[in-house]
N, C-alpha and C positions, 0 to 999 in steps of 0.2 A: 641754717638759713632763716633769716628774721623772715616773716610775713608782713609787708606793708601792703597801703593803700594799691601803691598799682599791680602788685603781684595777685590779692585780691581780682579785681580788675579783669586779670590776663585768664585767671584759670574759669572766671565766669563765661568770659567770651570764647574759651576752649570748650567750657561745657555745654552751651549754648549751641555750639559750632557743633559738636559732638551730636546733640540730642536732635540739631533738624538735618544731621549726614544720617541719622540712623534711621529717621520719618521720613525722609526722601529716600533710602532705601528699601525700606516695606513697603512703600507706594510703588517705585519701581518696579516691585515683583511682584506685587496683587495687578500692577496695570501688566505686565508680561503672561501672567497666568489666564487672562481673562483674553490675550491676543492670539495667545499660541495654546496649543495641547497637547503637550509631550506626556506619551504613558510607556511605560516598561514592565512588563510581565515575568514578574522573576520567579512565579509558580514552576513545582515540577512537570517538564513535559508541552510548559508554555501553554496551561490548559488555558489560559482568556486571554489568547492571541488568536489569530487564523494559522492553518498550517501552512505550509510551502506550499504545496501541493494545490490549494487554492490563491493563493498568492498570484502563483502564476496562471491560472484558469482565468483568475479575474485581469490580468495584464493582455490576458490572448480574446477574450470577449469583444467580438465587433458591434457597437452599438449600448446605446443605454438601456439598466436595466432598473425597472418598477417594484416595486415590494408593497404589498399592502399585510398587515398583519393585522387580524381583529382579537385583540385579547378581552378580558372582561375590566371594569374598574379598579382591581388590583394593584396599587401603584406598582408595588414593587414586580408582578409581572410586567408591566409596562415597562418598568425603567429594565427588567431581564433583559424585554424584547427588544429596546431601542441598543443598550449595548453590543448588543449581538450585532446587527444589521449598521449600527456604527463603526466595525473594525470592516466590514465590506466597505462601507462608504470613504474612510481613510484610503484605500487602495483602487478605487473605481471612481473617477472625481462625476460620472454621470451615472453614479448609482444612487437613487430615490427612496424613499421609503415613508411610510405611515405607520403609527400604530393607532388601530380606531378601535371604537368599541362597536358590535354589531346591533345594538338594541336601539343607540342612537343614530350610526349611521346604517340605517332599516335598508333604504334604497342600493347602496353602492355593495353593502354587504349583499342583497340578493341578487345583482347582478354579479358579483362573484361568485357565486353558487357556494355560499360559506352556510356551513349546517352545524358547525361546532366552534365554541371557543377556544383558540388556539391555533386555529386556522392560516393559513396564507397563503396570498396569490402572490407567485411569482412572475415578474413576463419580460421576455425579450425581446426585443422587435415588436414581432407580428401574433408569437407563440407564445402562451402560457399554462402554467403548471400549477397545480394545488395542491401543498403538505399541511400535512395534519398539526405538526409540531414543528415548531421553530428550534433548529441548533445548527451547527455547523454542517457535517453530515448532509442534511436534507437538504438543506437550501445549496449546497454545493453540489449536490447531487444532479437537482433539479435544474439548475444551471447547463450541468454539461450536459445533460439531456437534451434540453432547449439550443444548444449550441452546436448542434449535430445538425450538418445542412442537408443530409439525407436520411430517410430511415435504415438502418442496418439490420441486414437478414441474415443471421449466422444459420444452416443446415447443417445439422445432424448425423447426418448417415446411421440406418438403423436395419435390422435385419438380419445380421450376422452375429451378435455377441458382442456390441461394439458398447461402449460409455452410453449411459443410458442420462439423458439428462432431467429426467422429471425421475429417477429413481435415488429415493432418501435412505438405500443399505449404506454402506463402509463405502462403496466400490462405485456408489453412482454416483449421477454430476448436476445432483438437483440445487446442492449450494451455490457451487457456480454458475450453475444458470439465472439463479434468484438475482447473485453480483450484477451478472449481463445486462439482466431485465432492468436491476437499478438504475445503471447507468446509459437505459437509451436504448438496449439493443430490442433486436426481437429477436425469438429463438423459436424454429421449428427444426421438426424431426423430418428426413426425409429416407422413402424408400424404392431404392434404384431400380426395383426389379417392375415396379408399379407406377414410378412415376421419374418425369425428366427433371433435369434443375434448371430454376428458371431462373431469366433472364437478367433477374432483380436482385440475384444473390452476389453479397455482400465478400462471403468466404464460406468456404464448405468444410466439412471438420470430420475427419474421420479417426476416429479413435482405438483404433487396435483393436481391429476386428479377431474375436475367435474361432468365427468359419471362414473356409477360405468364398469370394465372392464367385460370380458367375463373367463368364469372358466379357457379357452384352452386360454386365454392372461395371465392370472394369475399365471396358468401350464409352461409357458415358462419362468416367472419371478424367481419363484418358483427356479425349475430347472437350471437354470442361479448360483441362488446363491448357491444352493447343490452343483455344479462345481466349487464351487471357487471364483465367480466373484464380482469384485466391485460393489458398488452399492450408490449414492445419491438418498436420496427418502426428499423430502418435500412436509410438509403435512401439511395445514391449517386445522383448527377448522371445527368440523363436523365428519359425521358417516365412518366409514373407509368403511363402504360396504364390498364388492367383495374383497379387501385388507389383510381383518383381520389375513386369511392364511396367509400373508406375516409378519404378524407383529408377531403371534403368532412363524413361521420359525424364526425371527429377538431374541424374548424374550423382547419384548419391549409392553410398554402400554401407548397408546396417552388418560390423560387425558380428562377429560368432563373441556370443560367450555373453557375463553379466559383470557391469560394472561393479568392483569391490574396492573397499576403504578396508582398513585394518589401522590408522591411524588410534592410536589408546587416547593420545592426550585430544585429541580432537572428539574423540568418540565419547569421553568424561564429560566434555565440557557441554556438548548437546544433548547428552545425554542420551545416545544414541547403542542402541545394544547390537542390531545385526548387522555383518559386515556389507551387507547389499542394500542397505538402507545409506545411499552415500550423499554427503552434506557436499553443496556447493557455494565456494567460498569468491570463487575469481569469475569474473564476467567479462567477457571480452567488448570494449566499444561497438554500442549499438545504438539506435534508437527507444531500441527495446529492453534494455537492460541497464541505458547511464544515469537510471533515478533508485537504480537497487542497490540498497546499503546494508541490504540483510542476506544471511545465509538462505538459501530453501535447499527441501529435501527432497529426494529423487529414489522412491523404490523398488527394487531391482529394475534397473535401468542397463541399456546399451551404448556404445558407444555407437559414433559414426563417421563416416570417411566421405569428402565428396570426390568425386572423378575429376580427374586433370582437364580431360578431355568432353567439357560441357560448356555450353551457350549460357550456365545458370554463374551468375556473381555469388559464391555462396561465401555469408559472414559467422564464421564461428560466435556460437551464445554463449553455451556452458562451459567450464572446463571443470574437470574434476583434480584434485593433490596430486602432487606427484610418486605421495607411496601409494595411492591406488592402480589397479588392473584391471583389464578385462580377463575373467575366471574363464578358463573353456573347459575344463575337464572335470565337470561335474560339478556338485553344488555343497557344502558343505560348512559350518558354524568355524571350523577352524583351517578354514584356509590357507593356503600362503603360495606365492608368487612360484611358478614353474615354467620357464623360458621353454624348455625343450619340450613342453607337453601345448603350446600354442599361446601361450599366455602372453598379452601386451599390456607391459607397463605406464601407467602414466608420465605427463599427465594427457588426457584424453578429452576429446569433444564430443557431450552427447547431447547436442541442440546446434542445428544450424538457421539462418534465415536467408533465403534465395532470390534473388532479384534477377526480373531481365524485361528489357523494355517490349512495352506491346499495343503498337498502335500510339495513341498521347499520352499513355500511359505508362506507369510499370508496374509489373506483374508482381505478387509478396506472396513469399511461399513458407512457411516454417513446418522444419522435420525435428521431431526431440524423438529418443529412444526411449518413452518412457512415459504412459498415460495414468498413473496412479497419484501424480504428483499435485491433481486438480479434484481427487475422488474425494468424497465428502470427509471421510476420516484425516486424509491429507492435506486440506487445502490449506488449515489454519498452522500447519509449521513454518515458521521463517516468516519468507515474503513469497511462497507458494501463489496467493490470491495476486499479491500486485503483479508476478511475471503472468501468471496468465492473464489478467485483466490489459498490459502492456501490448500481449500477443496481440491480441483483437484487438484491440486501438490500433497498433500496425497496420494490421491485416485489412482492418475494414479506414486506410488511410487517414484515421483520424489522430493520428501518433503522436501529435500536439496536445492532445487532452488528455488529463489522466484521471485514476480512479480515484476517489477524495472518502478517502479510511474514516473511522471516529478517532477522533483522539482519545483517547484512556487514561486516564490514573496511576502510574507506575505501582506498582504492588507495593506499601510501603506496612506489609505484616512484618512481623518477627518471629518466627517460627524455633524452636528452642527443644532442644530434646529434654527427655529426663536430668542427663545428667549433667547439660549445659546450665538448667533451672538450678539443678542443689549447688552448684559449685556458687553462682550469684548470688544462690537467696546465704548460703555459707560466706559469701564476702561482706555480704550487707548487715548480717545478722552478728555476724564474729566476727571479722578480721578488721573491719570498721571500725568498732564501736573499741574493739582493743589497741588499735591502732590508736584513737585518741584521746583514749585513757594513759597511756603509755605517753603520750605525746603531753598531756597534762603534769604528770608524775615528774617528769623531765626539765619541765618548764619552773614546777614549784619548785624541786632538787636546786635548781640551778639563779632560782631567785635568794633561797633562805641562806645557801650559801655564802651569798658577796659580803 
């Protein structure tokens, strides 16, 4: 193809053409980047994102919320803190915020009552909250705290051998009460024989008592729930006693015997050694259960049965596998399923939630066969903390809000035994290094050749 004058010409005005399509393209997307701000978090676990779980707190929030955060001159704390409190703002369009310094802003920082740097007021409405440290966790926290339109009074019941909740052994329910307190509640202990439950409670919690109660404790309980009142009751394996009134007021029946799993490949995989220690996998639609995506564990637990014949709408929670049973003929590591000795096979419900209208209200009653599954040594298996922290939102009506976890860091160790090590540092060391001498050898071979 000769080149003349006008083909000269054509490829100037092509490149011409070219170079101000490509300058009006960069401009176009530095003017797009400066109008919009699209971000993606492709970290593991979505750690610089918000979770769902606040996602939705921040969608259910009635009214605008204020942030004031005082850090020090730091830029890069600054720019921490404004990233933080800008993916709230993304999802809240009347969510505010500051980051001040407190030496400069002297007045506004002591009318916040800020004593430390790192500090922040949080405020809702009319209500505000002060965390020490700005992250996800806290400021979500502090949130649904402030978003609680009543105080909530969870009672104890104490006196009999029942869950001790300021008690830090294996068995007591001091972690869970710390969760509670996180989030808003307040926790007292009460004792029936000394005193009434008042009129301001929330839901009353009775935890598998190990002495049996007194008729005139039983009479308050009783009465309690003929008024309307909430009520958690867990109840391990064994004779209900002094109870039975309660259960038979309830329409419910705590089977004979203890829940067992003997499943092997399930038991591998959680790592699960005794067979009364039984993992639950299936949740029945609840309010209380449709946010649970994790296994919890449940040990030695009961099943249970509600009566045909009751005023109570009861919604099956837990279910356990269906090669589980209820054991009744003793107790023993090697188990196995015996029809004609009383034994019922799964699969089984050993958690219900009960409803029945009372006055403008309705009444929320939850029964589990099984109070170890909130005890300090247990609470962190599975999602143990979220179903019990779901109960109480329930319970005390606030079932729209939930508990807002930390997010974590997926474990990204390598753990390697002995013999997994020599076999590697053996490929790296020899098989490698032969492999590409061999593979040279081959190559020269196959050049000198031709």
């Amino acid at each position: 193809m000769d080149v003349t004058q006008k083909t000269r010409l054509q490829y100037r005005i092509q490149y011409a053409i070219f170079i101000l399509l490509f300058l009006t393209g960069i401009g176009l997307i530095a003017w797009l980047s400066l109008q919009h701000n699209i971000q993606s978090d492709w970290t593991m676990n979505k750690r610089n994102s918000l979770s769902d779980d606040t996602v939705k707190l921040l969608t259910e929030l009635d009214g605008p919320v204020l942030v004031r955060s005082y850090q020090t001159e730091d830029l890069r704390l600054k720019q921490a803190a404004s990233e933080i409190l800008n993916r709230y703002k993304q999802h809240k369009a009347d969510f505010d915020f500051q980051v001040l310094n407190p030496e400069l802003d002297i007045e506004l920082a002591k009318a916040d009552n800020i004593s430390l740097y790192g500090q922040t007021l949080i405020r809702l409405g009319d209500r505000q909250e002060l965390v020490d440290s700005l992250n996800e966790t806290n400021v979500s926290n502090a949130l649904l705290r402030l978003s609680r339109k009543t105080e909530s009074l969870l009672l104890f019941i104490q006196g009999h051998g029942e869950r001790d909740p300021d008690s830090t052994s294996n068995t007591g329910y001091a972690q869970f009460k710390q969760s509670l307190i996180t989030s808003g509640f307040k926790i007292n202990t009460l004792n029936l024989l000394s005193e009434t439950i008042p009129e301001n409670t929330t839901a009353l919690v009775l935890g598998s008592p190990s002495q049996a109660l007194l008729e005139t404790e039983v009479a308050k309980i009783s009465q309690y729930i003929q008024q309307g009142g909430n009520l958690l009751w867990l109840q391990d394996p064994g004779e209900l006693s002094t109870l039975q009134p309660i259960a038979d007021q309830l329409g419910m029946v705590f089977n004979r015997g203890i829940v067992v799993d003997t499943n092997p490949n399930l038991k591998e995989t959680l790592r699960i050694q005794h067979p009364a220690v039984v993992p639950i996998l299936a949740y029945n639609p609840h309010r209380i259960t449709n946010d649970i995506r994790y296994n919890t564990l449940f040990p030695i637990a009961r099943a249970l049965t509600p009566k045909a014949d009751t005023e109570w709408q009861a919604s099956p929670l837990l279910q356990t596998q269906p090669e589980s049973w209820s054991e009744t003929d003793g107790f023993a590591l090697d188990v196995k399923f015996e029809a004609d000795k009383g034994d019922t096979r799964g699969p089984l419900h050993i958690a219900y939630a009960l409803e029945k209208q009372a006055e403008k209200r309705t009444q929320r009653i939850v029964i589990i066969g099984d109070s170890d599954f909130l005890a300090n040594t247990s609470l962190g298996a599975g999602a143990n903390l979220l179903l019990g922290m779901n109960i109480m939102n329930w319970l005390s009506e606030d079932d729209a809000l939930i508990s807002i976890a930390p997010k974590n860091a997926p474990d990204l160790r390598l753990e390697l035994n002995d013999s997994q090590v020599a076999i590697i540092g053996f490929g790296f060391l020899v098989v490698l290094p032969l492999l590409l001498l061999l593979t040279g050898i081959f190559i020269w071979h196959k050049r000198r050749n031709r």
